[in-house]
C-alpha positions, -999 to +999 in steps of 0.1 A: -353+297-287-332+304-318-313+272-329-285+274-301-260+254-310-249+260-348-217+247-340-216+208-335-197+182-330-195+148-342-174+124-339-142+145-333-153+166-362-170+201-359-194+219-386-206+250-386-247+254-397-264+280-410-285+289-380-307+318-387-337+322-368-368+340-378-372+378-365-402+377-341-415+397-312-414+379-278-424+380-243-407+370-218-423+353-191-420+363-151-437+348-123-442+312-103-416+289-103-437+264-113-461+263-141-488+239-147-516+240-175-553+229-172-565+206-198-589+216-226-622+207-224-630+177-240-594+168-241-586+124-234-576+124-192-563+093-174-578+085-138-553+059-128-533+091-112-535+120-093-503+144-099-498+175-077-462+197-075-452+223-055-422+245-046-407+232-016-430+245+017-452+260-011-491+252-023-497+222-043-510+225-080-526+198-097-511+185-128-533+172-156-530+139-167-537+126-203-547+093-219-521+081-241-517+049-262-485+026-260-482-007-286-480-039-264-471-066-287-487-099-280-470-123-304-472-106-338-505-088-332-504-052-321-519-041-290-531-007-280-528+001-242-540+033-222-512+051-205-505+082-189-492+116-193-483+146-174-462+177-178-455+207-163-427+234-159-404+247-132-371+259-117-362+237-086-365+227-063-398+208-062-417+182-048-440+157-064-468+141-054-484+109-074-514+088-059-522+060-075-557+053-078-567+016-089-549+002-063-525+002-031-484+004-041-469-024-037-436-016-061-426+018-072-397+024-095-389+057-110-372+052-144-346+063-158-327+044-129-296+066-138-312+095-121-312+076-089-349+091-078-360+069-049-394+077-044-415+073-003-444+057-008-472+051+014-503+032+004-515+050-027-492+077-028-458+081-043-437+114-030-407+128-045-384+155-051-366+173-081-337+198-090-338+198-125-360+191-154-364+156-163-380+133-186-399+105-163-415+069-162-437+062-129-442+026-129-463+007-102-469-022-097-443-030-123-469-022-146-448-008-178-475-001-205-501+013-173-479+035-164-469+074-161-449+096-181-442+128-163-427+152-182-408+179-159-400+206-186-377+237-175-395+272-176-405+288-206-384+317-208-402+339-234-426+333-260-439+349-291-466+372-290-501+359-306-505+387-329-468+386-337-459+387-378-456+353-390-464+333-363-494+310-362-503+312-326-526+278-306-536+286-275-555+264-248-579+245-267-583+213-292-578+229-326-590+208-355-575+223-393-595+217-422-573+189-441-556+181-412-528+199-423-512+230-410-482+242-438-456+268-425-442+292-451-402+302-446-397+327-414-427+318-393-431+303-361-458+278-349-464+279-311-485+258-293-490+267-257-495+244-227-531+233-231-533+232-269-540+205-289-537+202-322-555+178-343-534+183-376-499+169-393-474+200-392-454+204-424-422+222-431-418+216-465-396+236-491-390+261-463-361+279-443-359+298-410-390+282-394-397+275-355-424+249-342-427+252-302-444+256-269-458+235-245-488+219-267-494+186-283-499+173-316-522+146-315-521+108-312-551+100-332-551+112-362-512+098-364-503+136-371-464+146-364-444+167-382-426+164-418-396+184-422-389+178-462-363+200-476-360+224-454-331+244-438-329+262-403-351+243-385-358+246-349-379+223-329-388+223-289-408+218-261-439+202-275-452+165-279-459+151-313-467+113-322-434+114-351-409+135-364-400+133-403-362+146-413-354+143-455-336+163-473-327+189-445-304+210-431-296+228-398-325+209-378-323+215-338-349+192-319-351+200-287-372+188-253-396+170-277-416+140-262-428+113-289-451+084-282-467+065-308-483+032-307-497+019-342-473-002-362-443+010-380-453+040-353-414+051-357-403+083-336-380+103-354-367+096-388-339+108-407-333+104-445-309+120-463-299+150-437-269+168-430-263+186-396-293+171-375-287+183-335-316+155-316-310+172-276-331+159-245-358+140-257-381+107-244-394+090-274-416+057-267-420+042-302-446+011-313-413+006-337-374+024-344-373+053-320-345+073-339-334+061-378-309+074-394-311+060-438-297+070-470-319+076-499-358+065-494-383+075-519-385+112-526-350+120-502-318+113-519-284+111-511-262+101-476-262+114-441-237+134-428-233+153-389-260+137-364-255+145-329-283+125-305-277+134-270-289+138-237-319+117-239-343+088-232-355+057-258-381+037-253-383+008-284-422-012-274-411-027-309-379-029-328-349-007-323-337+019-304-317+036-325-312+020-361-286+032-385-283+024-424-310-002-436-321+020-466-300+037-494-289+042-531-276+009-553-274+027-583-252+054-570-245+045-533-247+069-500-226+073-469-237+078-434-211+096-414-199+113-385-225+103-363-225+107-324-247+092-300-240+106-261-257+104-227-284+081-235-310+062-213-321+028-233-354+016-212-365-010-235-362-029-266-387-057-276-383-075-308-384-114-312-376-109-346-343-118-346-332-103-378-345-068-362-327-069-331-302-047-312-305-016-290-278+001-313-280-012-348-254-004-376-274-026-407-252-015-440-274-020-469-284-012-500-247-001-510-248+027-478-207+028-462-215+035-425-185+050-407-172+074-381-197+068-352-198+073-319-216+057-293-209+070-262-221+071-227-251+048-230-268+030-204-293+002-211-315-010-185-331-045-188-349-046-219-378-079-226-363-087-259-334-083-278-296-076-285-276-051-275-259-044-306-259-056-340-233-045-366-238-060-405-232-057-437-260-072-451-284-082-481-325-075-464-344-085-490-372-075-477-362-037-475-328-034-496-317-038-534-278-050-524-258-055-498-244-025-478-204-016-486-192-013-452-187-001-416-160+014-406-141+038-372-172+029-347-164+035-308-183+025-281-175+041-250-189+033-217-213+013-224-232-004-193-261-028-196-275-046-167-298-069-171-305-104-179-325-103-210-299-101-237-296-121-267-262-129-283-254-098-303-239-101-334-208-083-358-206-095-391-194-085-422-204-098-459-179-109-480-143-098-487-149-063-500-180-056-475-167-059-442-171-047-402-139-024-400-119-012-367-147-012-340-136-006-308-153-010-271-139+012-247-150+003-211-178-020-221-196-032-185-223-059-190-236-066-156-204-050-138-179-063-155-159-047-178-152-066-212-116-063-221-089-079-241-064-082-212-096-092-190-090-130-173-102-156-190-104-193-206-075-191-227-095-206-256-126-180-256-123-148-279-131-114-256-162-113-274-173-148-258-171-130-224-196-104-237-217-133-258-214-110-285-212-133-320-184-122-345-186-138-376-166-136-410-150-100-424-147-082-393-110-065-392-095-044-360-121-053-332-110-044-302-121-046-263-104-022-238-107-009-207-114+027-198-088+048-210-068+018-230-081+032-262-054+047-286 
């Protein structure tokens, strides 16, 4: 698809993108309403299920399943765990069946729980049905790193043609690229079609007008992704990659992309530096941050301005969900603004570091002023470790040169966790001229209840007791309300 949605809007303000698309011959697809894709031979399969779709009252098709790795943390040490993956495509409705093979099912659970998918099981087998595409996790057992990810993609539409003009074409097949790098030029198009796999890092560097889809994969292994590094009119969807890498771009539309990585600092999608980044319908399961957003970092300078993140599903094995502001400029200092964050499913979040917690992190540092963000429509299930936010100014040694200047005009709006795993999250600014400024929670539910300042309660605890959220020093216009109270 060309980029789709050149106009975006964040937080309340609109911007218009370039948008152009490369010129290139397509052809558009007809036929079954569901679409499945053999794997290649010698390709990594899972055993532990056995995946089969159908139309409703049609034939069933069997789905491959792929060997992934996850990062189960044991302590401090790293640990790599098999898990599964399947995909395919269709228009609905369908039903799904999953056996699982190592043993008899004694709990099923089909995340994310928002979707409400109640699956019948009997013995080794798992049956469901679906409407629409969705972005899965089958867990058995209540096994969480053994588990499935099925991938239920809408149809591919069109495609480009192999021989096509600039377009570098991977059909079914592992494709290894001498140097392990494949460079697009400005105006071509990368596919990669159900069944590919591509043993290469995919870089879009110094480049316009360039197009990486399909249905393929980019392979775990070799930690391959792909590096978008000052490039404009960008357009990513459909395929499966380890990472994504944003600096110093414009115009970028990532779209349907599944990202699972599991070495450490195995972050998901990264942006330095970027203005007018569109992040729609994705599942990223990250051995650290699954989406960044950071000032300037090495070779990207400069602030952040126009993210939109919606419609999708995080998965943090390690660290954050979604972490905003940690790195930036001292000597001449970035902002990060107009950020929106909408229809999200947070499934986990497991870090026992406590100075790395929160399953929405605002971190100012490094001189970065944070402001104009929106968090909105986010549900978090019961994570195994963490907070569920964290809002500082602060000095990280470790990572930063100075303390951040500020956060400002942050709304959270319904926000639901449930769940009983929590930490006390934390607001806080630094000192008199580096503060937490006029945050507001708009129909904040922890476990059902919804945290308000006109809520009952002890007349000597703060609202932010009732949510054990702590708010420490140089935090200004904090507010609690219920839905609809905010002005």
């Amino acid at each position: 698809m060309a980029l789709l949605s050149c106009l975006l809007f964040s937080a309340g303000l609109a911007f218009l993108g370039g948008c152009v698309s490369p010129a290139v011959p397509r052809t558009e697809i007809a036929g079954s309403p569901v679409v499945t894709y053999p794997a290649p031979k010698g390709s990594s399969l899972n055993s532990a299920f056995t995946v089969k779709v159908r139309p409703v009252g049609g034939d069933w098709q069997n789905v491959a399943t792929y060997r992934m790795n996850v990062d189960a943390v044991v302590e401090t040490n790293h640990k790599r765990k098999d898990t599964s993956a399947a995909f395919f495509d269709f228009s609905g409705p369908v039903e799904v069946s999953i056996t699982y093979r190592r043993a008899e099912i004694r709990t099923a659970r089909i995340r994310p729980l928002s979707f409400g998918i109640i699956p019948e099981v009997s013995k080794r087998t798992l049956v469901f049905s679906l409407t629409q595409p969705r972005n899965l996790s089958i867990e058995v057992n209540d096994d969480i790193f053994g588990n499935l990810q099925l991938f239920a993609n809408p149809l591919e539409m069109s495609r480009p043609a192999p021989s096509a003009p600039n377009v570098l074409y991977y059909g079914s097949g592992i494709h290894a690229v001498p140097g392990g790098k494949v460079k697009l030029l400005s105006g071509q198009t990368l596919y990669l079609a159900g069944g590919a796999i591509l043993r290469a890092e995919v870089d879009c560097i110094n480049v316009e007008n360039v197009r990486v889809i399909g249905r393929g994969m980019i392979d775990q292994e070799n930690h391959g992704g792909v590096q978008l590094f000052h490039a404009k009119n960008v357009d990513i969807e459909g395929i499966y990659t380890p990472h994504i890498t944003i600096g110093n771009s414009q115009d970028v539309a990532v779209r349907n992309v599944k990202c699972i990585s599991y070495w450490g600092y195995g972050d998901g999608m990264n942006i330095f530096s970027s203005d007018r980044v569109l992040i729609d319908g994705v599942f990223n399961r990250n051995s650290d941050d699954c989406i960044t957003v950071y000032g300037t970092r090495g070779q990207f300078l400069g602030g952040v301005k126009g993210v939109v993140v919606k419609n999708s599903t995080l998965w943090a094995d390690v660290a954050h969900p979604i972490l905003i502001g940690t790195h930036g400029n001292t000597k001449s200092p970035d902002t990060l603004e107009d950020l929106t964050f909408s229809n999200i499913d947070i499934l986990d979040h497991m870090e026992r570091q406590l100075d790395y917690q929160g399953c929405m992190s605002l971190n100012a540092g490094d001189s970065n002023l944070i402001r104009n963000v929106l968090f909105e429509d986010i549900r978090v299930e019961d994570f195994r470790c963490g907070q569920l936010v964290n809002l500082r100014v602060f000095y990280n040694r470790k990572y930063c040169t100075s303390p951040g200047r500020g956060i400002e005009d942050v709304t959270f709006r319904n926000i639901t966790y449930t769940g009983s795993h929590a930490e006390q999250s934390v607001i806080c600014g630094y000192d008199e001229t580096r503060k937490v400024r006029n945050v507001t929670f708009e129909n904040l539910s922890i476990n059902g209840v919804v945290i308000a300042d006109d809520m009952k309660k002890p007349g000597w605890f703060k609202t932010s007791d009732m949510a054990r959220f702590f708010v420490g020093d140089y935090v200004e216009g904090l507010k609690f309300v219920a839905s609809g109270g905010a002005k």
